[in-house]
ZAVOZA-674705 format. One record per residue: residue in one letter; z, x, y of N, C-alpha, C, O, CB in turn. Coordinates in steps of 0.02 Angstrom, whole numbers. Glycine has a CB too. Example, Ala and Ser with C-alpha at 12.3 -4.5 7.8 and 13.67 -1.06 7.14 Angstrom:
# residues 2
   resn     n.zz     n.xx     n.yy    ca.zz    ca.xx    ca.yy     c.zz     c.xx     c.yy     o.zz     o.xx     o.yy    cb.zz    cb.xx    cb.yy
      A      390      660     -284      390      615     -225      390      660     -165      423      712     -166      452      565     -224
      S      354      642     -112      357      684      -53      394      645        2      402      670       57      286      704      -30
//
This chain:
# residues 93
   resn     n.zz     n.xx     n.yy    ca.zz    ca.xx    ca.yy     c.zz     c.xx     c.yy     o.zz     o.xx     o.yy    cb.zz    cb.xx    cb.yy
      X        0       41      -59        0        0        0        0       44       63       37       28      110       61      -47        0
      X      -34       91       65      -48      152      117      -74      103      175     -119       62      167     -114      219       88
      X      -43      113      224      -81       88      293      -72       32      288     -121       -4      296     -154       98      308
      X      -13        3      274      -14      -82      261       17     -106      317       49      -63      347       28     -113      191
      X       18     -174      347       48     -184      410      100     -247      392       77     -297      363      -13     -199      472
      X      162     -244      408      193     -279      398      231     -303      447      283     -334      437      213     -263      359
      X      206     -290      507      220     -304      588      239     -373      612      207     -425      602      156     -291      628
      X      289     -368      640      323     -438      642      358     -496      578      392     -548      579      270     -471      672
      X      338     -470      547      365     -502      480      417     -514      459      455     -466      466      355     -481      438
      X      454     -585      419      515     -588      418      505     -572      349      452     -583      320      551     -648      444
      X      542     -554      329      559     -521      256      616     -479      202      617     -437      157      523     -489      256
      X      667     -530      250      732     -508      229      725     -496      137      673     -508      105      793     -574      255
      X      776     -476      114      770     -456       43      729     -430       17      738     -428      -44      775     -491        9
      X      676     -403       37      616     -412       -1      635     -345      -39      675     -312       -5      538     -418       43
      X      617     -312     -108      615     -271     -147      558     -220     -143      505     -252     -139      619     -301     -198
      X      551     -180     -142      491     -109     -142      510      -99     -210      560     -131     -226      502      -26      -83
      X      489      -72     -246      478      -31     -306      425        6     -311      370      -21     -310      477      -65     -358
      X      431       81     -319      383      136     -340      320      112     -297      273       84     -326      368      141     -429
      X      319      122     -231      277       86     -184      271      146     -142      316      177     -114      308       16     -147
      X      186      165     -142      167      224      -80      168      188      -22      113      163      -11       90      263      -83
      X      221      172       31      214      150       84      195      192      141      199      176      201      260      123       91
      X      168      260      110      147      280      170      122      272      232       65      251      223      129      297      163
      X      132      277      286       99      259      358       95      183      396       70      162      448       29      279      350
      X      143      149      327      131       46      347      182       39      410      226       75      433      172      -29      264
      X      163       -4      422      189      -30      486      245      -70      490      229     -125      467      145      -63      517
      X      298      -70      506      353     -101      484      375     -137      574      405     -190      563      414      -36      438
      X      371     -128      628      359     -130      696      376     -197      694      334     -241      686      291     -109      727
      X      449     -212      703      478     -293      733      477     -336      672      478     -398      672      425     -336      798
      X      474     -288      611      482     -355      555      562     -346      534      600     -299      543      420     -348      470
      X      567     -389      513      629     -417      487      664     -393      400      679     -434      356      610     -499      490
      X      669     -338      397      674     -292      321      754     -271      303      777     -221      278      626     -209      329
      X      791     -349      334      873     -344      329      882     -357      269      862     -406      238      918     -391      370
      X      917     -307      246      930     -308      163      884     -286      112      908     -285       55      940     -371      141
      X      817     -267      118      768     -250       95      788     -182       45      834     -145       64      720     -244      152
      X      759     -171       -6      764     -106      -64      691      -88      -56      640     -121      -59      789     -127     -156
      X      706      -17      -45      660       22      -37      657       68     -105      650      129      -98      670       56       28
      X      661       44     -162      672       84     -224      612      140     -252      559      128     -280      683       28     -280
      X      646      210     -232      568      246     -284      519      258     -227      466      285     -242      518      177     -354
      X      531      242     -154      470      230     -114      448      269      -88      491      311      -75      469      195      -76
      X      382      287      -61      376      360      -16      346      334       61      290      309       64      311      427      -60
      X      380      342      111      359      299      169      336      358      237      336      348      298      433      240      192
      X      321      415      202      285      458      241      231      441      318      169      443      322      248      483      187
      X      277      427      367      198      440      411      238      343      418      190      315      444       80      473      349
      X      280      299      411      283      253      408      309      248      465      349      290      487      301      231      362
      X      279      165      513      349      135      579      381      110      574      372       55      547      349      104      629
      X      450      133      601      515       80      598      494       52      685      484      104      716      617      131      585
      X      487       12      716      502        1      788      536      -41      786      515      -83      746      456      -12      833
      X      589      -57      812      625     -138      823      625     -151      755      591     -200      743      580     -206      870
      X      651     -124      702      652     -170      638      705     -163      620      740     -112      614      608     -160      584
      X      718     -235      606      803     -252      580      820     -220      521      809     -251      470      822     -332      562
      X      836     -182      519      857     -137      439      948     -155      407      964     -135      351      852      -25      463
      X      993     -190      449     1052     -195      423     1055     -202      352     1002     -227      332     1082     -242      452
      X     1087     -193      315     1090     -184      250     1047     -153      190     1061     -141      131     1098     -230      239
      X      985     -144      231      941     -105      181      942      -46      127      974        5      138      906      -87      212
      X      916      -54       86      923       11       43      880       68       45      822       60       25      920       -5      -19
      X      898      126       66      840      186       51      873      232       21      859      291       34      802      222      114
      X      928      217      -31      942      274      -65      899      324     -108      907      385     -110      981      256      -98
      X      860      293     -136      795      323     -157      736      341     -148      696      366     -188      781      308     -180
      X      725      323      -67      656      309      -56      647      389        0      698      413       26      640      213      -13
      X      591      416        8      584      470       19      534      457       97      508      405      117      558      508      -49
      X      535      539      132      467      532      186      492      493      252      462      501      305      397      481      149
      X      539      457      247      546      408      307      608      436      360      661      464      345      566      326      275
      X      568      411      453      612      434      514      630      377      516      599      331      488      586      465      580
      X      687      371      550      713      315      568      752      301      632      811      284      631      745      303      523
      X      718      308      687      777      303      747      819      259      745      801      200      744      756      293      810
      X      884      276      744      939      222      748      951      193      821      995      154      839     1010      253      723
      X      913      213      849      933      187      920      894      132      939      912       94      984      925      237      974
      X      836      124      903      778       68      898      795       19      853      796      -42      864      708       94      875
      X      809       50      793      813       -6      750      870       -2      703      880       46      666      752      -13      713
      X      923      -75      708      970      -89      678      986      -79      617      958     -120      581      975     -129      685
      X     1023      -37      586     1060       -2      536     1113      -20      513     1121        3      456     1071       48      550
      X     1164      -60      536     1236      -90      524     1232     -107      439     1199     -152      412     1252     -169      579
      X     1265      -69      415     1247      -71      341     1206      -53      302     1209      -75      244     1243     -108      326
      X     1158       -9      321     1126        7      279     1124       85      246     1135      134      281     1076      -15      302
      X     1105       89      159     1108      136      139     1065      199      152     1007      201      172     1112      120       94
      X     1100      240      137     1044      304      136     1075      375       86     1133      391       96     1031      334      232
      X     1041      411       41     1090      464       14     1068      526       74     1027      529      119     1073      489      -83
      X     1126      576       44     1134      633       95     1075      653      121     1067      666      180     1165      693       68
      X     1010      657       57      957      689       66      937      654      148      935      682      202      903      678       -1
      X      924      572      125      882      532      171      916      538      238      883      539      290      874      455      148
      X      996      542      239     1008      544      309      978      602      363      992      618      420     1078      546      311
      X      934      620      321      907      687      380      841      643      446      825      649      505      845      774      311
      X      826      607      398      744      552      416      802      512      472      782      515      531      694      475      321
      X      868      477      464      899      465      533      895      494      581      883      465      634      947      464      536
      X      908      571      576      972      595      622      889      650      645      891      696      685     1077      641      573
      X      842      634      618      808      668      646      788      710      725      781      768      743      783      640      627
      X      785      630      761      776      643      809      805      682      851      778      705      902      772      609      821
      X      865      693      830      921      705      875      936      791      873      990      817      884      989      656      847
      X      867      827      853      867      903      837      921      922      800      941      978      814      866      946      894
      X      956      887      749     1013      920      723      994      982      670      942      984      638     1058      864      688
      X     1036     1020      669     1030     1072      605     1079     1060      557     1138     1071      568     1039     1147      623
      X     1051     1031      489     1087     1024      435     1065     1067      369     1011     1079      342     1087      956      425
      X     1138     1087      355     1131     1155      306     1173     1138      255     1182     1176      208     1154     1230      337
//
């Protein structure tokens, strides 16, 4: 699903599984609670997207400004918290 647009979309819960989401568009949709299982979201947009509770413990490739888009609950393992905190030039070792 490379280049897929999912822009504006409500789509709470929705499940990913083993899904190349590379480069899709995620920009003001609604992906509260959503599992991102297995996923690779390389090159993907978060803009304005409700992410509270979401899962990306598994899912790989993805930035995520927390300052854009709502996070209150949602997962991430150590690896993925780097795709958060990106922006913010941190050095993690």
């Amino acid at each position: 699903m490379r280049y897929a647009s999912f822009a504006g979309r409500r789509m709470p819960h929705t499940h990913f599984v083993r899904c190349g989401l590379d480069e899709a568009d995620f920009a003001d949709a609604d992906l509260s609670g959503a599992v991102f299982r297995d996923c690779s979201l390389a090159g993907a947009v978060f803009q304005n997207t409700r992410l509270a509770a979401a899962d990306f413990t598994s899912a790989i490739g993805f930035v995520i400004d927390p300052m854009t888009n709502p996070l209150l609950g949602a997962r991430f393992s150590l690896h993925g918290l780097l795709g958060v905190v990106a922006k913010f030039g941190l050095v993690v070792e």
